[in-house]
Biopython code that builds the backbone (N, CA, C, O; Angstrom):
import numpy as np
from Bio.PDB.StructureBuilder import StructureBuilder

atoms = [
    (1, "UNK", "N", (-77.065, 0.647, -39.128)),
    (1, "UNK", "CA", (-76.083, 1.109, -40.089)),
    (1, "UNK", "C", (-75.748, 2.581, -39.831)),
    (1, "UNK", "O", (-74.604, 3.033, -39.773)),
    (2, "UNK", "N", (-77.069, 3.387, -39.658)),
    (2, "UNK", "CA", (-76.672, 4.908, -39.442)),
    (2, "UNK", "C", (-75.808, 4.460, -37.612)),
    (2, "UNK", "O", (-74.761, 4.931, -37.168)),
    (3, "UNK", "N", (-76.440, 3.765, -37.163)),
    (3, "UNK", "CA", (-75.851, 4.106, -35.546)),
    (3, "UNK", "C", (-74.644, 3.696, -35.714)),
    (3, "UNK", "O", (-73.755, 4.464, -35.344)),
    (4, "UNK", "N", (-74.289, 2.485, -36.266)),
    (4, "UNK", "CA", (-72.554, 1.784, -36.816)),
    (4, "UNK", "C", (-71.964, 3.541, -37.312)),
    (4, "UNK", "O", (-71.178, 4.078, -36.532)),
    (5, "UNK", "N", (-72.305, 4.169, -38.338)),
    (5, "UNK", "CA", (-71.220, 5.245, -39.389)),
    (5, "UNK", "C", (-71.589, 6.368, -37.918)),
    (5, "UNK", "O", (-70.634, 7.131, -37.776)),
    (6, "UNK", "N", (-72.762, 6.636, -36.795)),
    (6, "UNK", "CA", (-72.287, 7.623, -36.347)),
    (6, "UNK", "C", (-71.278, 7.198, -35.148)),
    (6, "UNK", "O", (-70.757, 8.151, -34.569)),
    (7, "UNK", "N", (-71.005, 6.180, -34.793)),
    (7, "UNK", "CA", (-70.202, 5.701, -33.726)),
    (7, "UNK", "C", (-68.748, 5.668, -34.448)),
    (7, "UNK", "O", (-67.735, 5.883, -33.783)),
    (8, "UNK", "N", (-68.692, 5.401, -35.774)),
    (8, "UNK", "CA", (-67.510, 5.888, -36.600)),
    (8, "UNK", "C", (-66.611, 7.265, -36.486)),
    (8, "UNK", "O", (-65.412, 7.458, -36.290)),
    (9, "UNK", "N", (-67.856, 8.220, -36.719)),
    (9, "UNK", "CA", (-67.552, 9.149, -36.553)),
    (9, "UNK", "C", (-67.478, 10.434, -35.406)),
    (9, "UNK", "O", (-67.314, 11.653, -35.393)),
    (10, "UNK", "N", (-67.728, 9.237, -34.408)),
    (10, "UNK", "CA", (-67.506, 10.045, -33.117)),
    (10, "UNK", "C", (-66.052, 9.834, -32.538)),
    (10, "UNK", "O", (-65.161, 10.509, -32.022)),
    (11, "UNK", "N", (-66.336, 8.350, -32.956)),
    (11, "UNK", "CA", (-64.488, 7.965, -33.013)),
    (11, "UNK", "C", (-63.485, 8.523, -33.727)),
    (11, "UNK", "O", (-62.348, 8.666, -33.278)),
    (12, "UNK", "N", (-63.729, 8.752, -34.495)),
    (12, "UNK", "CA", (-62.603, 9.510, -35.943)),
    (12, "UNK", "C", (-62.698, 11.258, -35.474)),
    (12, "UNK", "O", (-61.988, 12.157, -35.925)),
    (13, "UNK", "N", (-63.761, 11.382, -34.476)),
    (13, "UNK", "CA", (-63.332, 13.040, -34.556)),
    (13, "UNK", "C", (-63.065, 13.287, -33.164)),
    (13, "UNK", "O", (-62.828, 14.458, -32.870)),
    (14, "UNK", "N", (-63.052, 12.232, -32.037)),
    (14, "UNK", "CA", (-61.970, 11.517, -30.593)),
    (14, "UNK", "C", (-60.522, 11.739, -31.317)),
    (14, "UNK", "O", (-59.684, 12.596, -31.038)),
    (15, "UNK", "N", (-60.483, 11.087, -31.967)),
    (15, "UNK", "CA", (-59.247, 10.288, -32.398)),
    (15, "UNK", "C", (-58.839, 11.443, -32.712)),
    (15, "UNK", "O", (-57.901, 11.601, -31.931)),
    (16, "UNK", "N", (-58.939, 12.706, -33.567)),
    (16, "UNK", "CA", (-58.535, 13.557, -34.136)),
    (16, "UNK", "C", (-57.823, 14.848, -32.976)),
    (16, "UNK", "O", (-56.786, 15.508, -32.903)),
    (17, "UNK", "N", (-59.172, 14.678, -32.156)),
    (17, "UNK", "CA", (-58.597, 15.632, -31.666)),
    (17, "UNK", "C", (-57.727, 15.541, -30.523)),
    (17, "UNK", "O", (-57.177, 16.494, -29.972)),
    (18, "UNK", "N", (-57.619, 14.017, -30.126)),
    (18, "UNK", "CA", (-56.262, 13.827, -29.422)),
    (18, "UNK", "C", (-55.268, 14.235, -30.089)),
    (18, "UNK", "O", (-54.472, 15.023, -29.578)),
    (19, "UNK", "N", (-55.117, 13.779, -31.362)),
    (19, "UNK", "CA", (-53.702, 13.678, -32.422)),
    (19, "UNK", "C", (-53.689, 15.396, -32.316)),
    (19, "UNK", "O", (-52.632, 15.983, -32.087)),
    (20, "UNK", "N", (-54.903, 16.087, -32.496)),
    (20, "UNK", "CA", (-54.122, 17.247, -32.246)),
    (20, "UNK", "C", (-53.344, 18.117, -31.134)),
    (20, "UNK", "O", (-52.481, 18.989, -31.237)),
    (21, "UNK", "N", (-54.173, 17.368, -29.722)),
    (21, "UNK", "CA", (-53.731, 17.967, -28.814)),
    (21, "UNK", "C", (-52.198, 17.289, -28.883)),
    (21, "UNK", "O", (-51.424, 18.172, -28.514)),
    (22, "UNK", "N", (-51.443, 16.047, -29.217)),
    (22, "UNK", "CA", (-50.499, 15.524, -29.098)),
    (22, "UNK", "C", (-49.793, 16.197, -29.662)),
    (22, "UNK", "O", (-48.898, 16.646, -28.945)),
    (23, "UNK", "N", (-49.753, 16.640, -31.123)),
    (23, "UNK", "CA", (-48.954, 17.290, -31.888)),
    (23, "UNK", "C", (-48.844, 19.024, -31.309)),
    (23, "UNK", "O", (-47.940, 19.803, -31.613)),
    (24, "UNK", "N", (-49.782, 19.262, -30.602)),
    (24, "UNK", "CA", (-49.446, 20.477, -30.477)),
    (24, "UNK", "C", (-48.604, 20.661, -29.067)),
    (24, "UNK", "O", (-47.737, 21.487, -28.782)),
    (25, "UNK", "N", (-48.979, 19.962, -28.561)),
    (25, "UNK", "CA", (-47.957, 19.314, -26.956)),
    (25, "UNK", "C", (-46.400, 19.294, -27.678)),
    (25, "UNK", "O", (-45.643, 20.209, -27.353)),
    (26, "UNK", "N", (-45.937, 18.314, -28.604)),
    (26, "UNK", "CA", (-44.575, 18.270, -29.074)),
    (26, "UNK", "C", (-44.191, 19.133, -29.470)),
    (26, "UNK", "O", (-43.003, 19.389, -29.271)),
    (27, "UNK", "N", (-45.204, 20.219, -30.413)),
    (27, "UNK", "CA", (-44.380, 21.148, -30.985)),
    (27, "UNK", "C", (-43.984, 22.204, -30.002)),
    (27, "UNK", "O", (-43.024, 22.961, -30.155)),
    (28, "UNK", "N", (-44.912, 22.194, -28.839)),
    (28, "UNK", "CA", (-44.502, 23.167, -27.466)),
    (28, "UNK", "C", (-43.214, 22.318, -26.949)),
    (28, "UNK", "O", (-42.299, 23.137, -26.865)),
    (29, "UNK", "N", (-42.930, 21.537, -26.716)),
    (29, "UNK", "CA", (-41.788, 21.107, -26.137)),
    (29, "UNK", "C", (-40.289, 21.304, -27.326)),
    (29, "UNK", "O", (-39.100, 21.543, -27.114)),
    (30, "UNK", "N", (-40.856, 21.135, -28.214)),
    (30, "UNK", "CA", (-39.763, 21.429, -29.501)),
    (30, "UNK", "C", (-39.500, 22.508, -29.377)),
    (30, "UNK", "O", (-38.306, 22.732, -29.572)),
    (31, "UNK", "N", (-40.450, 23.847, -28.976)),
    (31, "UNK", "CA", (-40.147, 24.839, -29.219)),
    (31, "UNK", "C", (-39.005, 25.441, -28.171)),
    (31, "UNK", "O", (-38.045, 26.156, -28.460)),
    (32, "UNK", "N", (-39.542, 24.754, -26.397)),
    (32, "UNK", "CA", (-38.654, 25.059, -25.639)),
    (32, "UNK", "C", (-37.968, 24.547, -25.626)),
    (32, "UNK", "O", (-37.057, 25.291, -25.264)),
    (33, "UNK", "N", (-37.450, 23.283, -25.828)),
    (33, "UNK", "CA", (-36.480, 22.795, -26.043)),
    (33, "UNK", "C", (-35.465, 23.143, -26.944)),
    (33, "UNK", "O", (-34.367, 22.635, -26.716)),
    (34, "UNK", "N", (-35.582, 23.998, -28.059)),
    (34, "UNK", "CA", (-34.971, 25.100, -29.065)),
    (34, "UNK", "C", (-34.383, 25.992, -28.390)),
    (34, "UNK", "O", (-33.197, 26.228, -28.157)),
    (35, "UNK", "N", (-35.713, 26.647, -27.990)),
    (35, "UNK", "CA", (-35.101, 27.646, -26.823)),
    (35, "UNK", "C", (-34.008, 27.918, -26.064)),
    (35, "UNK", "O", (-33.413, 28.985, -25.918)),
    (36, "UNK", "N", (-33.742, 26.529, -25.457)),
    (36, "UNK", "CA", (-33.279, 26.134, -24.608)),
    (36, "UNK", "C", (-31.990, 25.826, -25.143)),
    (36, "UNK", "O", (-31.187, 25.703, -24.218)),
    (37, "UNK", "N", (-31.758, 25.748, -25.646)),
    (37, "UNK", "CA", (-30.627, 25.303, -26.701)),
    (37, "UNK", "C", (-29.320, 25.895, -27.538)),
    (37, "UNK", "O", (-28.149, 25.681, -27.851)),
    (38, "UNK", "N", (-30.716, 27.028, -27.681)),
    (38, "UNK", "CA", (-29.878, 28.506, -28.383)),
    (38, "UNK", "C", (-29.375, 29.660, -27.404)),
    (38, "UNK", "O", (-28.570, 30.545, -27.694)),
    (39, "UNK", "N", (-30.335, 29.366, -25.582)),
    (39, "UNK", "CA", (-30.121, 30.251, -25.005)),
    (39, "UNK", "C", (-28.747, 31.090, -24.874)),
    (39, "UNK", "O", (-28.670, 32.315, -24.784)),
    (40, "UNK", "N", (-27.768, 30.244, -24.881)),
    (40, "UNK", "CA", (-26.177, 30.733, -24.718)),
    (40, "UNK", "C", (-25.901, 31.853, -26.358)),
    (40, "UNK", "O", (-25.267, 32.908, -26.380)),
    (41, "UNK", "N", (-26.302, 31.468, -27.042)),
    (41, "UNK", "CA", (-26.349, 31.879, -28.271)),
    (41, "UNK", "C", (-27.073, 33.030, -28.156)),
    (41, "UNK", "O", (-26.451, 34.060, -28.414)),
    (42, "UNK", "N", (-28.221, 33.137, -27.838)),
    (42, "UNK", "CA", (-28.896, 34.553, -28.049)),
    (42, "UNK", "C", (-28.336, 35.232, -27.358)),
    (42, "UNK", "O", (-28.196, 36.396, -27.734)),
    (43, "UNK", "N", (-27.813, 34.858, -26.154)),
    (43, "UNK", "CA", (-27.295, 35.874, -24.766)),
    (43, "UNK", "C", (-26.120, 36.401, -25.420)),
    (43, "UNK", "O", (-25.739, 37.563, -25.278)),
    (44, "UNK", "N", (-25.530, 35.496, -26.167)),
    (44, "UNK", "CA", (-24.053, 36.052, -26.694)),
    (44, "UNK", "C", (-24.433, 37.179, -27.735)),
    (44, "UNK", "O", (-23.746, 38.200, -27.701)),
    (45, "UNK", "N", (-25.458, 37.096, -28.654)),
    (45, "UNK", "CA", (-25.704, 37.765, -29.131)),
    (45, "UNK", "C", (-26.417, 39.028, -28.880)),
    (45, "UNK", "O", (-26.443, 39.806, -29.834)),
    (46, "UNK", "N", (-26.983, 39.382, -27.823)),
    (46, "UNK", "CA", (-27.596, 40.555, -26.771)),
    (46, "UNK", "C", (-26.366, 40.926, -26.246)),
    (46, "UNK", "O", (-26.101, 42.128, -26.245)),
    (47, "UNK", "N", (-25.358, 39.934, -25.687)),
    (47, "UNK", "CA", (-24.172, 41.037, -25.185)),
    (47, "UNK", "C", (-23.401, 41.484, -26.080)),
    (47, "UNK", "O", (-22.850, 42.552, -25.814)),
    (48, "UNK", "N", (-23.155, 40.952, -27.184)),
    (48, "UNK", "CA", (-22.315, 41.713, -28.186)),
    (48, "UNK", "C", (-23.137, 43.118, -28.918)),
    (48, "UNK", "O", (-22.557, 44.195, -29.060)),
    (49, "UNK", "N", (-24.400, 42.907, -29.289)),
    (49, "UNK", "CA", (-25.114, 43.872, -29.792)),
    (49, "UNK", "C", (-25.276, 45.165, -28.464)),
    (49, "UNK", "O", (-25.336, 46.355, -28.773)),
    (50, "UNK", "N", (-25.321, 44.771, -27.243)),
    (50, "UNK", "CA", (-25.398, 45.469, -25.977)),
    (50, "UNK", "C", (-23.738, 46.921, -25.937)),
    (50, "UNK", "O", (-23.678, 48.140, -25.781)),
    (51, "UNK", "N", (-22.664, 45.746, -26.192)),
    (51, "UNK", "CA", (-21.305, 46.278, -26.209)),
    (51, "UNK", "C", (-21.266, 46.940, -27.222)),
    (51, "UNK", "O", (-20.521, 47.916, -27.133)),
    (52, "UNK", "N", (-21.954, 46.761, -28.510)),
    (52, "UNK", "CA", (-21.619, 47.771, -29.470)),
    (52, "UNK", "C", (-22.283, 49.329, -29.546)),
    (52, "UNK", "O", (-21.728, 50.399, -29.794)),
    (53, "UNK", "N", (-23.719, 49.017, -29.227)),
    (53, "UNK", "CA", (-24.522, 50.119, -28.959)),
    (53, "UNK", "C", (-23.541, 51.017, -27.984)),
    (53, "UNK", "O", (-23.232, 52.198, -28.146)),
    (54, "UNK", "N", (-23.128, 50.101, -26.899)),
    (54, "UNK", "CA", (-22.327, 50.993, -25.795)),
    (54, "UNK", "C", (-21.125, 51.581, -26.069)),
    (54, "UNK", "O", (-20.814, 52.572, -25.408)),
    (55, "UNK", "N", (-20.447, 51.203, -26.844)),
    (55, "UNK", "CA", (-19.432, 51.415, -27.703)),
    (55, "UNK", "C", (-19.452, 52.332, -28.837)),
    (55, "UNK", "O", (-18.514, 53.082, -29.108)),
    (56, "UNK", "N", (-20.421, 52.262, -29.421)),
    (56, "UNK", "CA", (-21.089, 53.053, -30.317)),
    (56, "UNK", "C", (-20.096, 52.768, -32.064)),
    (56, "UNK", "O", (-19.529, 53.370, -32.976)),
    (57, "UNK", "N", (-20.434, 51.536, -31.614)),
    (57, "UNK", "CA", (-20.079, 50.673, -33.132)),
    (57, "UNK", "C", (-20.482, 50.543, -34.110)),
    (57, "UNK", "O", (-21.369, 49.700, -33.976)),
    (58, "UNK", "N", (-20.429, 50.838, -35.113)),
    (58, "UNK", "CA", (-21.940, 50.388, -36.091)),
    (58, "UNK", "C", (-21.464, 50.235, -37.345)),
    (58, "UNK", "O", (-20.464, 50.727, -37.869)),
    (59, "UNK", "N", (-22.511, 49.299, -37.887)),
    (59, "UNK", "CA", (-21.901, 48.288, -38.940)),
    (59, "UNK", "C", (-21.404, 49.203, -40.300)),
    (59, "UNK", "O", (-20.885, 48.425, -41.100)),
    (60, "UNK", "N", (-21.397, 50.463, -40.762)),
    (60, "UNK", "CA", (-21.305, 50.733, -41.574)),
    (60, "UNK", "C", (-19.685, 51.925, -41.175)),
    (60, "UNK", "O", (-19.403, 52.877, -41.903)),
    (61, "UNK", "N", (-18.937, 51.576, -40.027)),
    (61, "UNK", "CA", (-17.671, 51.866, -40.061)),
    (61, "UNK", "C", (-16.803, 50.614, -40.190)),
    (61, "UNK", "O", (-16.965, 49.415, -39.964)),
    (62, "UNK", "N", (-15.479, 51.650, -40.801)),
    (62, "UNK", "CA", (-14.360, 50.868, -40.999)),
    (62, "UNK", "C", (-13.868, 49.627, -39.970)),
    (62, "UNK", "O", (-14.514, 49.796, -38.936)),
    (63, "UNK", "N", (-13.241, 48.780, -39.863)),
    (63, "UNK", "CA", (-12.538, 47.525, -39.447)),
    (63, "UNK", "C", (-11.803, 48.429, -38.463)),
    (63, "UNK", "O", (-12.266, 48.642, -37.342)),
    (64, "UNK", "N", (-10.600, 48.986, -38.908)),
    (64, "UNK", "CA", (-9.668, 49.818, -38.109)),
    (64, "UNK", "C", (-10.472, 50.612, -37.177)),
    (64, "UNK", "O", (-10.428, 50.360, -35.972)),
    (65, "UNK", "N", (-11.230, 51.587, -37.662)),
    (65, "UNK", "CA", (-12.050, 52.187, -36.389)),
    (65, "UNK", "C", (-12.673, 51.674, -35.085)),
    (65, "UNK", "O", (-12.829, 52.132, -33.953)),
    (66, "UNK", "N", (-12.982, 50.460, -35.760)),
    (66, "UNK", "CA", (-13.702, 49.378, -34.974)),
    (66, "UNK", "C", (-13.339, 49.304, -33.768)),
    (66, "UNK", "O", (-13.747, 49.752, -32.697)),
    (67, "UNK", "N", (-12.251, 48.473, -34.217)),
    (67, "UNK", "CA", (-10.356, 48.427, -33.818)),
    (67, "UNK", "C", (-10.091, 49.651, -32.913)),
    (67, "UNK", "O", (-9.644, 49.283, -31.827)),
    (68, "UNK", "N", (-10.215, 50.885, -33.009)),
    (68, "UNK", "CA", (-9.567, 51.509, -32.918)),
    (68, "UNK", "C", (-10.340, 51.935, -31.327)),
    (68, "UNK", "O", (-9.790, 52.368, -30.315)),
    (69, "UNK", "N", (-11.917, 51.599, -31.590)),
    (69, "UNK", "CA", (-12.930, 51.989, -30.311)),
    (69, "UNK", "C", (-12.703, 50.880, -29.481)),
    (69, "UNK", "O", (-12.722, 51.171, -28.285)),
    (70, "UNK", "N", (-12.454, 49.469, -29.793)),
    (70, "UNK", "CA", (-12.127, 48.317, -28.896)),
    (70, "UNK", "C", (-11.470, 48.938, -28.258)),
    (70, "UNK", "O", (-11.886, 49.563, -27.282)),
    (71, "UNK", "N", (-10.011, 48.923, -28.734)),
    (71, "UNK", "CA", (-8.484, 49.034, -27.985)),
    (71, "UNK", "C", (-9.039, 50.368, -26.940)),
    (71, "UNK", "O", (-8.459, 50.119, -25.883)),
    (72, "UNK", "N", (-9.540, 51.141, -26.807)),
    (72, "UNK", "CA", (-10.000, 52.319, -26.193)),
    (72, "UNK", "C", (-10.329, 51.787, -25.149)),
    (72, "UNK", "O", (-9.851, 51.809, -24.014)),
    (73, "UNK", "N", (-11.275, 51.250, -25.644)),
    (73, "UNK", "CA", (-12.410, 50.562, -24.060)),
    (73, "UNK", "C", (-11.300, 49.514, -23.429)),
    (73, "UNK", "O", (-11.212, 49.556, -22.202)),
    (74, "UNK", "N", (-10.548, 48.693, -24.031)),
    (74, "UNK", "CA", (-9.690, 48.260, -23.107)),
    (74, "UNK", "C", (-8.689, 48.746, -22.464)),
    (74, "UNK", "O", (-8.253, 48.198, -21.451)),
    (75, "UNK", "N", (-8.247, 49.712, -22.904)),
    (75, "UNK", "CA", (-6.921, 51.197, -22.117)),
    (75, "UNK", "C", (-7.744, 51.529, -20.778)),
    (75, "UNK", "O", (-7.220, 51.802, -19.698)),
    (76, "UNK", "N", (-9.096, 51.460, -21.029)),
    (76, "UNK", "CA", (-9.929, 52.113, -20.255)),
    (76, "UNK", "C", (-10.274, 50.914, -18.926)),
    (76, "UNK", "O", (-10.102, 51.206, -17.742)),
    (77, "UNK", "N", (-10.749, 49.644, -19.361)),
    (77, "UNK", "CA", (-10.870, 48.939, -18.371)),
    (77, "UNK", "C", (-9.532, 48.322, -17.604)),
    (77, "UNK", "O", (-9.679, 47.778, -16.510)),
    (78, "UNK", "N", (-8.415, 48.413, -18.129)),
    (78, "UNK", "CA", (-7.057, 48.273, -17.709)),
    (78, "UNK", "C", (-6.784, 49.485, -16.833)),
    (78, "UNK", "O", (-5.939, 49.214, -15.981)),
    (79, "UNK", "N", (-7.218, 50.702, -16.773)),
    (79, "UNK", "CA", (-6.818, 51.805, -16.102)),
    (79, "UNK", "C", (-7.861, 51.634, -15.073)),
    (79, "UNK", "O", (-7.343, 51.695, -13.959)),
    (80, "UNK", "N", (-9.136, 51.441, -15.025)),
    (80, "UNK", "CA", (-9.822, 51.422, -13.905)),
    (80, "UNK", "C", (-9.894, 50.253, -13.266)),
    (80, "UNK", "O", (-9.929, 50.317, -12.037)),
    (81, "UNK", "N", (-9.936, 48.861, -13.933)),
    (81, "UNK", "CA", (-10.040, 47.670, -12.604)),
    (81, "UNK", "C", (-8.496, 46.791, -12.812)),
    (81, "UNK", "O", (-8.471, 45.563, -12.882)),
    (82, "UNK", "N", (-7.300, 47.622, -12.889)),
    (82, "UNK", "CA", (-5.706, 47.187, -12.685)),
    (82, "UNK", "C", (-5.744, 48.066, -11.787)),
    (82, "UNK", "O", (-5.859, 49.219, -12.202)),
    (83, "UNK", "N", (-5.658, 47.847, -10.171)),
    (83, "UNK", "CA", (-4.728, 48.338, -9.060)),
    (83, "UNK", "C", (-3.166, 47.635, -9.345)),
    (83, "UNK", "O", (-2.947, 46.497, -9.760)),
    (84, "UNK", "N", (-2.244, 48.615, -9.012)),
    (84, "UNK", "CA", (-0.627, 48.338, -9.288)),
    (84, "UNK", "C", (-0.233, 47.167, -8.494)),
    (84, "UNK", "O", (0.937, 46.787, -8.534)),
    (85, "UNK", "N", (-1.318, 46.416, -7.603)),
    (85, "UNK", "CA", (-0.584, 45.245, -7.013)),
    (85, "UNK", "C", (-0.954, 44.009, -8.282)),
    (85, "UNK", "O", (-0.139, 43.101, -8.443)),
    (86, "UNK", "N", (-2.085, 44.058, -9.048)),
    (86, "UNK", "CA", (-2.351, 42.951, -10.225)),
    (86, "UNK", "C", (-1.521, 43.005, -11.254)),
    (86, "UNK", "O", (-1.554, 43.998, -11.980)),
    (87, "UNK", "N", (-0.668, 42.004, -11.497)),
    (87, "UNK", "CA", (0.050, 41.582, -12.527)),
    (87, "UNK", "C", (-0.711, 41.538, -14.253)),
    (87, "UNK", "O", (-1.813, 41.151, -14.643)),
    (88, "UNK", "N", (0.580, 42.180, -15.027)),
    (88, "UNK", "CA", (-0.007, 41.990, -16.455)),
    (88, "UNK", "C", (-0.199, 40.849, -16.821)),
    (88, "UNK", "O", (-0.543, 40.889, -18.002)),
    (89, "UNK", "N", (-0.149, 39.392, -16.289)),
    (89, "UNK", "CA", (-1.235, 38.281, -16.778)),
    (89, "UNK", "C", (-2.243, 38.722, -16.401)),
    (89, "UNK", "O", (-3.168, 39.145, -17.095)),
    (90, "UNK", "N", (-2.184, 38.680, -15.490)),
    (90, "UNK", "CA", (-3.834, 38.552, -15.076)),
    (90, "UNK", "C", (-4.903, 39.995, -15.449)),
    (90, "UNK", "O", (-6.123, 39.834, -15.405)),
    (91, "UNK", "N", (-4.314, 41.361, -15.804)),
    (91, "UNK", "CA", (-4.337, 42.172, -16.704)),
    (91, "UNK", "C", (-4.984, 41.532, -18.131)),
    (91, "UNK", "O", (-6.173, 41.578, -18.446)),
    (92, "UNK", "N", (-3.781, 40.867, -18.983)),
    (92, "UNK", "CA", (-4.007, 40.155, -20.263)),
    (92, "UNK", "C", (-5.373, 39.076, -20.176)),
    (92, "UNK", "O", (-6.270, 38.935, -21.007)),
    (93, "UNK", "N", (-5.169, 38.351, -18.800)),
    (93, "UNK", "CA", (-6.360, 37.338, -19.144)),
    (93, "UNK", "C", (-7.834, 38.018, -19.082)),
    (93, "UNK", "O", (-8.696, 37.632, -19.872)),
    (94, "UNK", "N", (-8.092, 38.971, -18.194)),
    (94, "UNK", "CA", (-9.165, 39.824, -18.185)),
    (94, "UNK", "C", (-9.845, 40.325, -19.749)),
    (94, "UNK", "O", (-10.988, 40.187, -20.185)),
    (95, "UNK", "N", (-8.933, 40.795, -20.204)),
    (95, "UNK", "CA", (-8.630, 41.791, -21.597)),
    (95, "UNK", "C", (-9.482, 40.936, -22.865)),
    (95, "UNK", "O", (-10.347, 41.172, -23.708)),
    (96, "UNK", "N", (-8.748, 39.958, -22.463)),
    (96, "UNK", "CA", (-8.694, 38.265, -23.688)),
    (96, "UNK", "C", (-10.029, 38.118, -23.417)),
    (96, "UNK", "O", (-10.713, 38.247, -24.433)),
    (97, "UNK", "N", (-10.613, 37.907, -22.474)),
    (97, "UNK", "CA", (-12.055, 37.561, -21.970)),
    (97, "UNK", "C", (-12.967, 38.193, -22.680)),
    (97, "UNK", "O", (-13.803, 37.767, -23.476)),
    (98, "UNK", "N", (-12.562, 39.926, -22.073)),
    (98, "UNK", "CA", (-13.497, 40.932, -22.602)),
    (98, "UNK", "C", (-13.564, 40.736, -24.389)),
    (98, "UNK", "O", (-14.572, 40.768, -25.094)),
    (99, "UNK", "N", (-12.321, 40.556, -24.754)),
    (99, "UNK", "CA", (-12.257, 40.664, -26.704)),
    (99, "UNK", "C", (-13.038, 39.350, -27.274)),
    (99, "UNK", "O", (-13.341, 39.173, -28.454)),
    (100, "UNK", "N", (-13.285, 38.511, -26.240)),
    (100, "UNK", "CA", (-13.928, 36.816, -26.656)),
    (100, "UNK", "C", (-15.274, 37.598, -26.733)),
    (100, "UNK", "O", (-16.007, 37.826, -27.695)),
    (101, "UNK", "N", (-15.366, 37.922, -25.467)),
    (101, "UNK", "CA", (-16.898, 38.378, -25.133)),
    (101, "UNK", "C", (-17.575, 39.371, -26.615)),
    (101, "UNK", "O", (-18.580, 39.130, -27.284)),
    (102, "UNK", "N", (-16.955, 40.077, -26.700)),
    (102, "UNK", "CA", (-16.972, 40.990, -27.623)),
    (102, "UNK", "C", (-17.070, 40.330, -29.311)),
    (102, "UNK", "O", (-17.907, 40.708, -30.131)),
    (103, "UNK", "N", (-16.281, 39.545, -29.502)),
    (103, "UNK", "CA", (-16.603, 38.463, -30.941)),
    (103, "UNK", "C", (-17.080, 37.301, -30.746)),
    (103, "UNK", "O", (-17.304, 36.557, -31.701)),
]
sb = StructureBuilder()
sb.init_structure("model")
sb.init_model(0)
sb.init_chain("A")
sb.init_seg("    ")
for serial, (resi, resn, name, xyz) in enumerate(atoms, 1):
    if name == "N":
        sb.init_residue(resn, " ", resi, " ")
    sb.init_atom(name, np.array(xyz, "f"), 0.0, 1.0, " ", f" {name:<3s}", serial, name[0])
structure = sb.get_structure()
């Protein structure tokens, strides 16, 4: 009877600690798999927080100012990577990119 309840309980604390290694296996794969998931998301969010620091944006100015430091930085990247042979599309599509990138 004692040898039956300790063979019980060698089993029940087997058993246990598979279930834990299992559960802790999924929640590692859940986690990268999250990860993995959001990566585009965080990156977007490191380059926008990246552009503002660089920009020197910060949350407690006006909309217009905002505005006002964007349009700057784009006068600016239009004057340095537009040589006079690139057309204002392809000017505009650059621009559009950078302002996506940016929101």
């Amino acid at each position: 009877s004692q040898e039956v309840e300790a063979q019980i309980m060698d089993s029940l604390t087997e058993f246990n600690g598979q279930v834990t290694i299992f559960l802790c296996s999924l929640f590692a794969v859940w986690v990268l798999l999250a990860l993995l998931s959001n990566r585009r998301r965080i990156m977007n969010a490191e380059r926008r927080h990246y552009l503002r620091h660089f920009l020197g944006i910060k949350e407690s100015m006006s909309q217009p100012a905002k505005t006002k430091k964007i349009h700057a930085w784009y006068r600016d990247i239009a004057e340095q990577y537009a040589p006079q042979e690139i057309t204002a599309f392809i000017v505009e599509k650059v621009l559009d990119g950078r302002r996506q990138t940016l929101s």
